[in-house]
C-alpha positions, 0 to 999 in steps of 0.5 A: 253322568257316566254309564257302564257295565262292570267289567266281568267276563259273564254276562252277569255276575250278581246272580253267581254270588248270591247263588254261591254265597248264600250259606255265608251271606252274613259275613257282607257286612265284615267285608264292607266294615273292613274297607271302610277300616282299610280307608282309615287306616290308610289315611292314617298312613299318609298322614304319617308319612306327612303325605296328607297335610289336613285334619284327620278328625273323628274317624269313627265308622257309622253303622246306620239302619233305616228299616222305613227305607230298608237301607243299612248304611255303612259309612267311613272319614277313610281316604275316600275315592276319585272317580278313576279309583271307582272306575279301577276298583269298583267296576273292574272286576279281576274275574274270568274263566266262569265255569272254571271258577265256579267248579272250583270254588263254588262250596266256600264263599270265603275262596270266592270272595278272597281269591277275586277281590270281591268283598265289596259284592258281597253287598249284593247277596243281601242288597238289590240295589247298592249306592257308593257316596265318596269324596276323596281326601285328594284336594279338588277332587269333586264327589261321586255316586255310583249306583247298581241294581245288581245287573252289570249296568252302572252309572257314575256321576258327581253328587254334593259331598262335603266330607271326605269318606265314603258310604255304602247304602245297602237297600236290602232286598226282600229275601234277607229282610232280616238284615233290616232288624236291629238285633241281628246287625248288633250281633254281626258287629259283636260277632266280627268287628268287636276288636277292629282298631277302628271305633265302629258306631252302631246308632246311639246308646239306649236307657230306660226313662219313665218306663220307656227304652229312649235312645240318649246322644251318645254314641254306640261304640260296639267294639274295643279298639285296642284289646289286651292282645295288641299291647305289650305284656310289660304293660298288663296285670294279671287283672287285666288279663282276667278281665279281658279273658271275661269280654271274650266269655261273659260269666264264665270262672276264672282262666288258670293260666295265660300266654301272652304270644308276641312273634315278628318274625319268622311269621307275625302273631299275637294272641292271647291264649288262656288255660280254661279250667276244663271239664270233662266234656271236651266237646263243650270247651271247643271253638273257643279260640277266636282266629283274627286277622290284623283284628278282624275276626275270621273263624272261631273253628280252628281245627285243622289249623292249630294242634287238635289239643290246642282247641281246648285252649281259649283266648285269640290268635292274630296274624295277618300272615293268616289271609282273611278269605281262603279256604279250610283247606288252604289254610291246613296246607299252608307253611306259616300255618303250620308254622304257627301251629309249631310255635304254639305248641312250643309256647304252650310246653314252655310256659307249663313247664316254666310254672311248674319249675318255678311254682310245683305247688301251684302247680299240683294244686291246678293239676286235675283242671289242666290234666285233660289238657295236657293228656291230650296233648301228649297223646296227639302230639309227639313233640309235646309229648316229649315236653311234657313228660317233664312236668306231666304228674301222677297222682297216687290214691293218697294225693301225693303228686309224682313225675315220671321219673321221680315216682319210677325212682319211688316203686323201683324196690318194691315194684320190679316184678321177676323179669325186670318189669316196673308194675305201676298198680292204679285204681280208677275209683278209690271207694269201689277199689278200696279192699284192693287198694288196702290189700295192695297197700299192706304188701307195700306197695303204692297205688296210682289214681288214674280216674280221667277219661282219657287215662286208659290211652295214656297209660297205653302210651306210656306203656310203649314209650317206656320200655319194660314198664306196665300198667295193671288195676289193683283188681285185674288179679289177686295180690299174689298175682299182681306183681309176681316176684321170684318166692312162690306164693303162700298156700297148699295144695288141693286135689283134682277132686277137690279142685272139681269140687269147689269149683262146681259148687261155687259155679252152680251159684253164680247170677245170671247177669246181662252181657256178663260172664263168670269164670271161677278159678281158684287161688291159693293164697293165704288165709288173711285175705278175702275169701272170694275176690272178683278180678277182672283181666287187665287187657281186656278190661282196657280194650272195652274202656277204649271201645267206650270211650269211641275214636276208634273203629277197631275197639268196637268188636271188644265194646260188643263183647260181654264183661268176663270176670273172674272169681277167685276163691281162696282156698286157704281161707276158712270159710271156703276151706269150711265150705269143701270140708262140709261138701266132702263129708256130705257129698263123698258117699253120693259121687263115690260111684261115679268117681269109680266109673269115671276113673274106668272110663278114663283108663279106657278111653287112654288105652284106646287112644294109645293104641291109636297113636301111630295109625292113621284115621283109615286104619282105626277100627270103626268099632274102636272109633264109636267106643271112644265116642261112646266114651267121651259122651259118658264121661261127659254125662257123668261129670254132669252128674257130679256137678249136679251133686255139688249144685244140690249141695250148694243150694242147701249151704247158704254160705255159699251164695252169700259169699257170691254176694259179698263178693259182688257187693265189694264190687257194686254189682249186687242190685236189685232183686239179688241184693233184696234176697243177700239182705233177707239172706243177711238177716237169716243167717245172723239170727 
């Protein structure tokens, strides 16, 4: 029997991997799965080579748990190892320089593990004392056992062995005696070897009989040794594709579409990536890609390493070119990855573009499930924004479904506002923009229907991609307004006191309504329209959508702004022409004398302001200085007066409140106790 002490350069190593490993001590057992694959591989390579002359038999990989012993034992048919190759690859450590090594990577246990060579110790983040059998296949090479208890002492010595392989017995210690439960291994093996290319037994198969679990004389094969991803496309169906996409996601619907990725050079990779019928939580359908190398699984965590849009993607990535054990970061700086990252993007593109070229319809009728999808896309990322744009569709309010390009063709007559610019109208809810809609409708125009989460940054997008092009909602403004052409819109004139009338009469009415604001302006259109429209101004509306929708530190100050709305009135409707006929006949007599006084005050106020015109504040008479105050606090007492006429007139038209209300109904904000009283209200007036 021979005794050592493992070659490192600390006085002892063990404590150090299980102090800096320990948040990720789960993946020991993927470590030790993948030497015991990486043995039977090779001699599966030697054998080809014609190296290796004898029977290669049951390769199966032996996953055995003894919870009596507290032993896991993992054990392999592999190449095995002489007592020189222990001495090499088990006791010599590549390892110096501590303090340097833990400063640096003493947050990522993959960098540990990887950059040193120590899969095998990773055993000792859960064991207290670790035993290797091995025999190798080399004839005449006798058995070994090492034994260590997790100090740097070993000892190494022959055993009885009769078949060539090696085991791994684990006596696990007490801080991790969940790795002695039988549910938790199931769901490592499930977890990182489900697809590794060697068959991985897990104990025997289980039934129930006579009431009562009984394990039967099969064995437990916990993986699939050849999954979809490694075979050729020519040799897989469309139910093959569908059936391996429901191994990787039990119970979930259908995929709408699949790349199959097959690249030998200038990387390897394979992988399969499916098109999820998306959600409108996108956060929900992250971490679906499951990132393996040569089958062995790495991460489900891909951020970083592909295209952020691509996360939205399911399915499998494999590529040696990817290594097993480095860091995030690593991985985010290194070339291949980036590479990679590159061409799927670039497969992605052209596989959407090749089903839309080859089956529109299909691809229509799909397009609200891969919408999302491919916005996101196009707004991440430039290069398959200039892709996409191809194939990316607009849907209109009636379902008819447009490119870019073909519908820029379709609006081009009627659209093309004075300048030159093309007015895309769109509604983001076809019932609560309905009477907009319809108003757009009978000019002839055509409304978009931009209802996803992500369309307020798409239309921003396109708008600066396409020059002169602009988005607006069909209730940002009154028809007339929404596309303004050469001809001055239909109408008549109103005069100042008639405009301040109208004005005040409708304000004194307006609700109080949390973080809302109502300015009303008037608008003279023609007669067939509603009599008041509530509009809502286009830019500021977006800035609060995008504040909504978050990402953005900047959109936060428009998110604390209350909602400012304008409401229109038609003055060529006849209703509230009705309404300031009525205030004219009833109000006239009442305001006469402030308007006479108003109209000396002004006169006063503009001739001491034009006296004052060329002096500088120094020279103005302080008497002139406090008249002019004195005027301006009159004016202001008087205009109140006015308005307090029309305010008291107003309350004895009921018209008007419920015109307010109608308005306000038409746009789903009429609630509560305001929409009690429009229907009391409502009543009244019918009777």
């Amino acid at each position: 029997m021979a005794k050592g002490t493992i070659g490192v350069t600390t006085d002892n190593i063990f404590p150090v991997i299980k102090k800096f490993l320990y948040s990720d001590h789960e993946i020991f057992l993927r470590e030790l799965i993948s030497n015991a694959v990486d043995a039977t591989q090779k001699l599966k390579t030697l054998a080809s080579a014609g190296e290796f002359n004898g029977e290669i038999g049951d390769t199966t990989i032996h996953v055995k748990l003894d919870a009596k012993k507290k032993t896991l034992t993992v054990s392999d048919n592999g190449i095995g190892m002489t007592a020189d190759e222990i001495v090499k690859f088990i006791n010599q450590i590549a390892f110096s320089g501590a303090t340097e090594f833990l400063d640096k990577y003493k947050d990522n246990a993959n960098a540990i593990i990887g950059h040193f060579g120590l899969g095998f110790y990773s055993a000792f983040m859960v064991a207290e004392k670790v035993e290797i059998r091995t025999k190798s296949w080399i004839d005449g090479s006798p058995a070994q056992h090492w034994t260590c208890d997790g100090s740097p002492e070993f000892t190494l010595e022959e055993c009885a062995k009769a078949e060539r392989g090696t085991e791994i017995i684990l006596h696990i210690d007490d801080d991790n005696k969940e790795f002695l439960e039988e549910q938790r291994i199931s769901t490592l093996l499930h977890k990182y070897c489900k697809f590794l290319p060697v068959p991985i037994a897990f104990g025997n198969k289980k039934e129930w009989k006579d009431g009562k679990e009984v394990e039967t004389e099969t064995l437990n094969i916990i993986n699939n040794t050849e999954p979809a991803w490694t075979k050729k496309p020519a040799d897989l169906t469309e139910q093959d594709y569908e059936a391996f996409y429901q191994e990787l996601y039990p119970y979930t619907e259908a995929p709408l579409f699949h790349i199959h990725l097959n690249v030998d050079y200038p990387f390897n990779l394979t992988g399969i990536l499916y098109f999820p019928r998306i959600k409108n939580n996108m956060e929900l359908q992250r971490n679906k890609i499951q990132l393996f190398c040569n089958q062995v699984f790495v991460t489900d965590s891909v951020e970083g390493i592909v295209p952020d849009f691509l996360t939205l993607l399911h399915g499998v990535l494999d590529s040696p070119d990817i290594p097993l054990n480095v860091s995030r970061s690593y991985l985010q700086s290194d070339q291949n990855v980036k590479k990679i990252s590159a061409h799927i993007t670039k497969k992605v593109a052209d596989r959407l573009h090749e089903i839309f070229k080859n089956d529109r319809a299909q691809f229509e009728e799909k397009w609200d499930a891969l919408k999302v999808f491919i916005v996101y896309g196009m707004l991440s990322e430039e290069k398959f924004y200039d892709r996409a744009v191809d194939f990316a569709l607009f849907r209109n309010v009636d379902g008819k479904a447009f490119t870019l390009k073909e519908y820029k063709e379709l609006i081009s007559g009627e659209q093309t506002d004075k300048d030159g610019s093309l007015i895309y109208l769109y509604a983001t809810d076809t019932d609560a923009q309905h009477a907009y809609i319809e108003a757009a409708q009978a000019k002839g125009y055509d409304v978009l229907l931009f209802d996803g989460q992500l369309d307020v940054h798409w239309i921003s997008q396109l708008e600066q991609k396409n020059e002169k092009n602009r988005f607006v909602r069909v209730d940002s403004d009154v028809i007339d307004k929404l596309i303004v052409k050469n001809e001055s819109p239909a109408g008549h004139t109103l005069t100042a006191e008639q405009l301040t009338a109208i004005t005040a009469i409708f304000s004194s009415q307006l609700p109080a309504m949390n973080k809302v604001e109502f300015l009303v302006t008037v608008e003279q259109t023609t007669s067939e329209l509603q009599p008041i429209v509530i509009t809502q101004n286009e830019f500021m509306r977006r800035m609060k959508d995008m504040s909504a929708i978050g990402g953005n530190p900047m959109m936060s100050f428009y998110g604390e702004m209350p909602d400012s709305y304008n409401l229109a009135l038609n003055t060529a409707h006849p209703l509230i022409d009705a309404i300031l006929k009525e205030s004219e006949t009833l109000c006239n007599d009442q305001i006469a004398p402030f308007v006479s006084e108003i109209a000396e005050k002004e006169q006063r106020r503009a001739a001491l302001k034009e006296a004052h015109k060329d002096k500088k504040e120094d020279e103005i008479p302080v008497a002139e200085k406090e008249e002019l105050s004195e005027l301006d606090r009159s004016l202001s007492d008087l205009a109140e007066k006015k308005k307090a006429v029309y305010a008291d007139f107003a309350v004895k038209q009921p018209q008007v409140k419920q015109l307010i209300d109608l308005a306000l109904l038409a746009n789903n904000m009429l609630k509560g106790k305001s929409l009690t009283e429009f229907v009391k209200r409502s009543i009244s007036l019918l009777k």
